[in-house]
N, C-alpha and C positions, 0 to 999 in steps of 0.2 A: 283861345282865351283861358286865364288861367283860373284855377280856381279861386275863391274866396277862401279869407285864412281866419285865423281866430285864434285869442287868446284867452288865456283862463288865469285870474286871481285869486288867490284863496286867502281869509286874511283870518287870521285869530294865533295868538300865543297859546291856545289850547291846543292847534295842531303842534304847533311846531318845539311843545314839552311833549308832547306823547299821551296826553291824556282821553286824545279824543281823535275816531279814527277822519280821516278823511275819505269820502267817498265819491262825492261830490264830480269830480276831474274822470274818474273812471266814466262815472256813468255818461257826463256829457262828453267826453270826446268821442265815446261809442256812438250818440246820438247825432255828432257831427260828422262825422266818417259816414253814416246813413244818409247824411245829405248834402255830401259832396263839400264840405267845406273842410279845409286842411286846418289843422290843429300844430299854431308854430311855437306854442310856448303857455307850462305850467310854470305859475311863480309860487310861492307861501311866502308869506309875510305878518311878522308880528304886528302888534297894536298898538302901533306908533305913530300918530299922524302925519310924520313927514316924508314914512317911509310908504305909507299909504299910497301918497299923495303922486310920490316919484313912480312909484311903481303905475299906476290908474293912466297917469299923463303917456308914459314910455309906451305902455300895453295899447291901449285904448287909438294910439295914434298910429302905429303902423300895422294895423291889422283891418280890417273889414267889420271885423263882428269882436265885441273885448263883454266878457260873463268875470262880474265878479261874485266871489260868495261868501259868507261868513260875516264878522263881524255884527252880525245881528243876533238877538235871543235875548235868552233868561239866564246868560254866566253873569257871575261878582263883578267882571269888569267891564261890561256893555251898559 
């Protein structure tokens, strides 16, 4: 049987200008490699909702286990 797969989202235009580091991806795919679940794909993605939307649908559907992060806080554009 094969293992379970997982994908990883990251969503904010604060990563993907350089303002803010991401760490996120690091820590969890180390946490999943601990428990046996294969890691088939990090995305980033700006704060768009449509690209969101594509991204969530595609991830979420051919994966077992789909972790998104970001787009939440106390930045100007949340």
């Amino acid at each position: 049987m094969p293992n379970p797969t997982a994908a990883i989202l990251i969503i904010g235009d604060e990563i993907l200008t350089g303002r803010t580091r991401e760490g996120n991806a690091h820590y969890l795919a180390g946490e999943l490699a601990k428990a046996g679940i294969d890691l088939r794909e990090v995305r980033i993605v700006g704060d768009v909702h449509a690209t969101i939307v594509a991204a969530v649908r595609e991830l979420s559907g051919g994966n077992t286990h789909f972790s998104p992060w970001g787009g939440l806080g106390s930045l100007h554009d949340d």
